[in-house]
N, C-alpha and C positions, 0 to 999 in steps of 0.2 A: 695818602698813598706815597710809597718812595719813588723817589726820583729815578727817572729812567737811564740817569747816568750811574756809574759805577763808583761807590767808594775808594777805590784803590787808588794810589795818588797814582796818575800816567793811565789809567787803564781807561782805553775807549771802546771797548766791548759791548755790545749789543746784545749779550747772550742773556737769558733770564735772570733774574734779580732774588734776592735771599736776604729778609730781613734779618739785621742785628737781631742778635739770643738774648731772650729775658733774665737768663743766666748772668747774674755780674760775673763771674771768672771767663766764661766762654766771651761775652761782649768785650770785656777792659782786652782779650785777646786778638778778637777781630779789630777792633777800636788801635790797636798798636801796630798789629798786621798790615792795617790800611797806609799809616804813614799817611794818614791828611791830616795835618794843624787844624784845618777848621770843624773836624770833630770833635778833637779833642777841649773844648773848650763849652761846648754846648749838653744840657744837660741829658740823659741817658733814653729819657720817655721821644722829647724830639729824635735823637737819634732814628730811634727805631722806625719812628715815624715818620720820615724824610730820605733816610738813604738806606742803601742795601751795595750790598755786593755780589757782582757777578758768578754765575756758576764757572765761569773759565779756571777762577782761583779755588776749584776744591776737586781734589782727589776720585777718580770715581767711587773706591769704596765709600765716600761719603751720602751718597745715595741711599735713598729708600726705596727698597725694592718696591716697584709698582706704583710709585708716586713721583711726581716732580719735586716732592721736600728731600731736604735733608737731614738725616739721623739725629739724634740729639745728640750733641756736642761736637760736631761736626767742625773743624777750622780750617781755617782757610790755607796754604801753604803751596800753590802752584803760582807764578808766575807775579809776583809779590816784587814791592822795590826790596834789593838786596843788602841795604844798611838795619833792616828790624827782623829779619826771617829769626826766630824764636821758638825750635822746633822740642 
């Protein structure tokens, strides 16, 4: 189960949790987005399985209407550290 903390380097949000994309382009996307070093060095399946990032950092259009998921291919790009925004 991910961590109830948020991936995003700085972000201490408490808001619901969004596993890494099984997607390699949409994950290496979130994975950069986050700006954590200690992601990026661990391999792709932990990822997934360990952290998540909060719903604070996604767009409401990235909602699935009638669910708590989101859309596929959904990224992340609200309130992100401002040295990797990669839009």
């Amino acid at each position: 189960m991910p961590s109830s903390n948020c991936s995003v380097l700085g972000c201490k949000s408490k808001e619901r949790k969004h596993v890494f994309p099984q997607n390699d382009d949409d994950f290496n996307t979130w994975l950069q987005r986050c700006n954590n070093n200690k992601l990026f060095h661990l391999d792709k399946s932990v990822v997934r399985r360990r952290y998540a990032v909060c719903h604070l950092h996604f767009a409401e259009s990235c909602d699935s209407p009638g669910t708590k998921k989101l859309k596929k291919g959904s990224l992340p790009t609200l309130f992100l550290p401002s040295n990797n925004v990669k839009n």
